[in-house]
C-alpha positions as CSV (number, residue, x, y, z in Angstrom):
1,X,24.1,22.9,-3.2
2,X,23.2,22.4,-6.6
3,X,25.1,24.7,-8.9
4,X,23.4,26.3,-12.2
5,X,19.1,26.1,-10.7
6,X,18.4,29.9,-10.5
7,X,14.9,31.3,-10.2
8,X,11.6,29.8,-9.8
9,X,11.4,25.6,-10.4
10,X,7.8,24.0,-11.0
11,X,8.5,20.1,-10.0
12,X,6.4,16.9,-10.5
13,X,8.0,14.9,-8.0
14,X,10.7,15.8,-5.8
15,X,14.0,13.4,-6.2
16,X,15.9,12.7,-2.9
17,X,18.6,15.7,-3.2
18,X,15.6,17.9,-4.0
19,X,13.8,16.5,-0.4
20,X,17.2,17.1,1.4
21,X,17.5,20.9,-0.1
22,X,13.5,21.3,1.2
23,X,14.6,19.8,5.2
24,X,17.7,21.9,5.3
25,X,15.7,25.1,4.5
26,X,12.5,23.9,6.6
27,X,15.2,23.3,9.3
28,X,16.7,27.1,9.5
29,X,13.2,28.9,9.1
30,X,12.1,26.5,11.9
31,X,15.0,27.4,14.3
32,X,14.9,31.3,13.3
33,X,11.3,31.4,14.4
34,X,10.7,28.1,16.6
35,X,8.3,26.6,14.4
36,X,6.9,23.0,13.9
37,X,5.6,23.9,10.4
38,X,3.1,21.9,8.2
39,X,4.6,20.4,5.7
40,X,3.3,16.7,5.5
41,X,6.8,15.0,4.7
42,X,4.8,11.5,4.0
43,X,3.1,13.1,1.4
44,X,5.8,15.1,0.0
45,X,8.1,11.8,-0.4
46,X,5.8,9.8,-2.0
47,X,4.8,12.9,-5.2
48,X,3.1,11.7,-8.0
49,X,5.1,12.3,-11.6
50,X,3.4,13.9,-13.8
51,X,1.5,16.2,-11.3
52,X,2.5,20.1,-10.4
53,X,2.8,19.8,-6.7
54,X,5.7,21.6,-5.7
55,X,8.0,25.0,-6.1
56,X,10.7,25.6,-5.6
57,X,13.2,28.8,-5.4
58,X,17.0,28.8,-5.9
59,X,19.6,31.9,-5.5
60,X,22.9,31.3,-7.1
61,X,22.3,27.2,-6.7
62,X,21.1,27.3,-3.2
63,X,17.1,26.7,-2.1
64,X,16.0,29.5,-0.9
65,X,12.0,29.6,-0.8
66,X,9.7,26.7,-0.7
67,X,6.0,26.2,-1.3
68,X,3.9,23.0,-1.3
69,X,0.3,22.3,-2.8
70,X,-1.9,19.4,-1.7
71,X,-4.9,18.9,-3.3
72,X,-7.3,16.5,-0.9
73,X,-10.5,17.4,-2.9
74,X,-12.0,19.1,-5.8
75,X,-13.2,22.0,-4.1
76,X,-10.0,23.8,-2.2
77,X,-6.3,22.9,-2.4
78,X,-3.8,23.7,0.9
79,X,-0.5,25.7,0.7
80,X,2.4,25.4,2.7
81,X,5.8,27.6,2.3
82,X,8.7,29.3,3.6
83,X,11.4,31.5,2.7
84,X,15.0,31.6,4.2
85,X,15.3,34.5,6.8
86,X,18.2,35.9,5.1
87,X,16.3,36.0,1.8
88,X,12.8,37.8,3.0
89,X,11.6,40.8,1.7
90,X,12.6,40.3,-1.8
91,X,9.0,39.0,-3.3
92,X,9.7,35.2,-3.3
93,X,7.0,34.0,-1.5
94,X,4.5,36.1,-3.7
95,X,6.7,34.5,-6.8
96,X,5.7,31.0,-5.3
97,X,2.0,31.6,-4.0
98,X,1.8,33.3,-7.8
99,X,3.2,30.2,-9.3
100,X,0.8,27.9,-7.1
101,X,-2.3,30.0,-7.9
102,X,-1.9,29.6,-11.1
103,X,-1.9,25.6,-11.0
104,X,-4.7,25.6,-8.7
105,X,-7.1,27.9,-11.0
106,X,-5.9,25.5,-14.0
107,X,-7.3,22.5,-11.8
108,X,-10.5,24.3,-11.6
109,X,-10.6,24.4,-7.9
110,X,-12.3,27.7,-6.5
111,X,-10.1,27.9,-3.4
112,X,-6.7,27.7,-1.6
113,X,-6.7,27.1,1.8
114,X,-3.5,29.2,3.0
115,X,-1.6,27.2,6.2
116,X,0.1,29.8,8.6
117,X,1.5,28.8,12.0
118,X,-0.1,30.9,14.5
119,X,2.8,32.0,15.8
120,X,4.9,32.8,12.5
121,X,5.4,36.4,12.4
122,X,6.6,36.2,9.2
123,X,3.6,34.3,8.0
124,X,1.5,36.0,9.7
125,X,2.4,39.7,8.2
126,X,2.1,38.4,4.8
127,X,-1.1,36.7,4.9
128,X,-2.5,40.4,5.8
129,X,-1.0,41.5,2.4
130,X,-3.7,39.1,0.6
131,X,-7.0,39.3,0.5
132,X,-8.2,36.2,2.5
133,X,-10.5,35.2,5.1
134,X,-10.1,32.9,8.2
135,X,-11.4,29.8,7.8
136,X,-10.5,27.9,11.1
137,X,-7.7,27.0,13.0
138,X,-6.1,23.5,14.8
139,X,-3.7,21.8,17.0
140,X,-1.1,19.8,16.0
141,X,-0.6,17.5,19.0
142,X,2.0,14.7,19.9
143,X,1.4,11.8,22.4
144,X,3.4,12.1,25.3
145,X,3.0,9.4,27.6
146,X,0.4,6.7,26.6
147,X,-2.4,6.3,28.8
148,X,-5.1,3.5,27.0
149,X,-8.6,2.4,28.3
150,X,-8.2,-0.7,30.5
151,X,-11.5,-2.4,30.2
152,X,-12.7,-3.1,26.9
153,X,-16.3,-3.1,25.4
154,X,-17.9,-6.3,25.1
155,X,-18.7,-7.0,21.0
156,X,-16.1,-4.2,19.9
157,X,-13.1,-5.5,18.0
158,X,-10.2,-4.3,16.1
159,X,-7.9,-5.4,12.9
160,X,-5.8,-4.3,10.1
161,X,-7.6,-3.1,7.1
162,X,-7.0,-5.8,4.2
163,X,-7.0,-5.6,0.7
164,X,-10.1,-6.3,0.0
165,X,-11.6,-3.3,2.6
166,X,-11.1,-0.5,-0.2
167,X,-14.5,0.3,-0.4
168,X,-15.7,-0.2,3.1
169,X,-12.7,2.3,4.2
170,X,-14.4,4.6,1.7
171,X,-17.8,4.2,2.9
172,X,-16.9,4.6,6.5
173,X,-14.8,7.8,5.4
174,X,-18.0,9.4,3.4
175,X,-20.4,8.6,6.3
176,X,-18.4,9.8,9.4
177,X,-16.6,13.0,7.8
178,X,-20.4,13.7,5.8
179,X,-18.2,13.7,1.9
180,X,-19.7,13.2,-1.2
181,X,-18.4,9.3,-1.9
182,X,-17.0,10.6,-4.7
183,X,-14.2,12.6,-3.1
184,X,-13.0,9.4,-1.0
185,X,-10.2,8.7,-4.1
186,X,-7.5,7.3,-2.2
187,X,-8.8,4.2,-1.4
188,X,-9.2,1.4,-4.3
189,X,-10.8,-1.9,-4.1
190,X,-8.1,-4.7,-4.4
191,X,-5.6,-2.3,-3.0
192,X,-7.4,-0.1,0.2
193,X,-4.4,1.6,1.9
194,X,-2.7,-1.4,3.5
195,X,0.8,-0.5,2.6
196,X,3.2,-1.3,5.5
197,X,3.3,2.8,5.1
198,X,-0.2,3.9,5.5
199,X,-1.9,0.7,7.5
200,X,-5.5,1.6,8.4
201,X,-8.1,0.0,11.0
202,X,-11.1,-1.0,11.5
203,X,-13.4,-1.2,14.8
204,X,-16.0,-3.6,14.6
205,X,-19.1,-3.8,17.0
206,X,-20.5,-7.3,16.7
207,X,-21.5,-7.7,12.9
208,X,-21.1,-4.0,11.9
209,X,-18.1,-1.5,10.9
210,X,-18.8,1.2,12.8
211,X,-15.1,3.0,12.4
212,X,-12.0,3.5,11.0
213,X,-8.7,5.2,11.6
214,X,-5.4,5.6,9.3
215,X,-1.6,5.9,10.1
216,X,0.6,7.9,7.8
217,X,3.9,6.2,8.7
218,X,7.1,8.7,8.3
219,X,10.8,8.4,8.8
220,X,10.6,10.3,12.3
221,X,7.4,10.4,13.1
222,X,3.5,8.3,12.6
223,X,0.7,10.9,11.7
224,X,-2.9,9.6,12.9
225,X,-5.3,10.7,10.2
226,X,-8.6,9.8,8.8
227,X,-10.3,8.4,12.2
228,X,-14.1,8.4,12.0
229,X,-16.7,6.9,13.6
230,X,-20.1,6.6,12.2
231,X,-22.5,9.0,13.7
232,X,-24.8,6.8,15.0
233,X,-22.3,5.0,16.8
234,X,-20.7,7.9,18.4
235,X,-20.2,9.2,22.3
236,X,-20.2,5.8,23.3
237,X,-16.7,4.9,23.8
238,X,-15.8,3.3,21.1
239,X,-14.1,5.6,19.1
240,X,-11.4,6.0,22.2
241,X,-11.0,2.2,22.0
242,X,-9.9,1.5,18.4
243,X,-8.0,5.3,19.1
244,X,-5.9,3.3,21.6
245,X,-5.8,0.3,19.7
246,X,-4.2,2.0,17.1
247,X,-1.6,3.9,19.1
248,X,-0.3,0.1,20.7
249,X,-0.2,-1.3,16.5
250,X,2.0,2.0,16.0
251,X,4.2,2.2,18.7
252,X,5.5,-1.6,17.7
253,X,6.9,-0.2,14.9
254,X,8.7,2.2,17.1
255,X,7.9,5.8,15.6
256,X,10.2,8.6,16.1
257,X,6.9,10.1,17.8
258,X,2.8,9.9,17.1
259,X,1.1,12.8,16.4
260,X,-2.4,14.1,15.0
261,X,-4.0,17.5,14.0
262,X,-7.6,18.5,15.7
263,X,-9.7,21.6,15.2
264,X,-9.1,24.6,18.0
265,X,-13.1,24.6,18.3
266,X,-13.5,20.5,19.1
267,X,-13.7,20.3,22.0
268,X,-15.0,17.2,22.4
269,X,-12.2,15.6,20.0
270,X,-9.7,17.5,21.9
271,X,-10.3,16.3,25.3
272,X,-10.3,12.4,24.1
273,X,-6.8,12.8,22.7
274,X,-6.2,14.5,25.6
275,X,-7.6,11.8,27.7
276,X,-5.2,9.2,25.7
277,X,-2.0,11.0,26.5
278,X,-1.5,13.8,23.5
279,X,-0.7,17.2,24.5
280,X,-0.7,20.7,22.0
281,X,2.6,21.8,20.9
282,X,1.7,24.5,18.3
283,X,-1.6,25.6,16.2
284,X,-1.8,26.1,12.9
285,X,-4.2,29.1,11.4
286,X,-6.0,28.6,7.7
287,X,-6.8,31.4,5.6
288,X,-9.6,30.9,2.3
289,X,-8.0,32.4,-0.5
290,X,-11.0,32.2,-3.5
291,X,-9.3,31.3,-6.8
292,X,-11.1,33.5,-9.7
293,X,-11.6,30.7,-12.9
């Protein structure tokens, strides 16, 4: 406990004491309610100084409330937060999501996308208290027992993303997921996203890059993000394939656990992770908030 912090704290970047305050707290609100809540712990260890990302609220020295920002674009930013059960009812969420509001409107961006386990009840009643809409809803999912594609289709192969594969990441990214190229920031040419943290993937069919995938690699557990496929090259198989490719690279590194997020309404999507051995543990419901400038 860290005597003398009282009040609401605006931090860019969290130091490691700051990080153990936020998984003690995240900890009790998850075993109050059994919760798996979103908090994107990769992310939230690797902050960038000089950038408002997170808030923080302390009683008497002790973290009490918690909210997170993450801005993936220009045009909506995601919030994540709790409050200690013993400290509810007292206006320190809507002290956080006031503070976080007021960041989000000075970065111009027209919406907040509000993340509420479906089955928070505490969550729940207080996104009623705002006036938001729902915006669409998904399943976090964890691989269970691996079960990979045997045969393998001839011309399709797989490797590591290298430095030099910024900008085809990018492309791939922009095509598959139908962005503006200019919102794919996050990978650079030179650099791409090769860290032995994040590795990425390619799938190859004959002389073309058809797809891509990206692992967010975490103390406990490996967060499969980012996998596209171009759109002409899907329904054919060989997104499954470099899905399971990826899962063998990650489980060498012996994760904690491998998980991914999907929307409620994809089926499609849903049923191939399925098919690879991933099974729902809890959903997550996002509210649009609109930001007035």
């Amino acid at each position: 406990m860290a005597d003398g912090k009282q009040g609401l704290l605006r931090k860019q970047g969290l130091g490691t004491e700051e990080l153990q305050e936020i998984e003690q707290l995240a900890a009790q609100c998850e075993q109050y309610e059994q919760l798996e809540m979103k908090l994107n712990w990769n992310v939230l260890r690797e902050r960038p100084a000089g950038e408002t990302n997170d808030f923080l609220y302390y009683e008497q020295g002790r973290l009490v409330g918690y909210l997170a920002l993450f801005c993936f674009n220009s045009q909506e930013a995601e919030i994540s937060g709790m409050v200690h059960p013993a400290y509810r009812q007292r206006g320190i969420f809507r002290t956080l999501f006031q503070a976080a509001t007021q960041e989000v409107r000075r970065r111009g961006v027209p919406q907040i996308l509000c993340i509420v386990e479906h089955k928070s009840q505490a969550g729940q009643a207080y996104i009623q208290t705002l006036d938001t809409r729902f915006h669409h809803a998904e399943y976090k999912m964890v691989l269970q027992e691996p079960r990979l594609p045997g045969k393998s289709i001839e011309g399709l192969t797989f490797r590591q993303a290298q430095p030099e594969d910024g900008m085809l990441l990018a492309h791939i990214t922009a095509v598959a997921f139908d962005m503006p190229r200019s919102e794919v920031t996050w990978y650079s040419q030179g650099n791409g996203n090769v860290n032995l943290r994040r590795p990425s993937y390619l799938a190859q069919l004959r002389d073309v890059y058809i797809g891509k995938l990206d692992v967010s690699l975490g103390e406990q557990e490996a967060y499969i993000i980012g996998f596209g496929v171009l759109p002409e090259f899907q329904h054919r198989g060989y997104g499954r394939q470099l899905l399971a490719y990826a899962i063998q690279e990650t489980l060498k590194r012996n994760p904690g656990r491998i998980v991914l997020e999907v929307m409620t309404e994809n089926q499609g999507a849903l049923s191939l992770y399925q098919s690879c051995g991933f099974q729902v543990v809890t959903s997550y419901d996002y509210y649009s908030y609109p930001v007035s400038r």
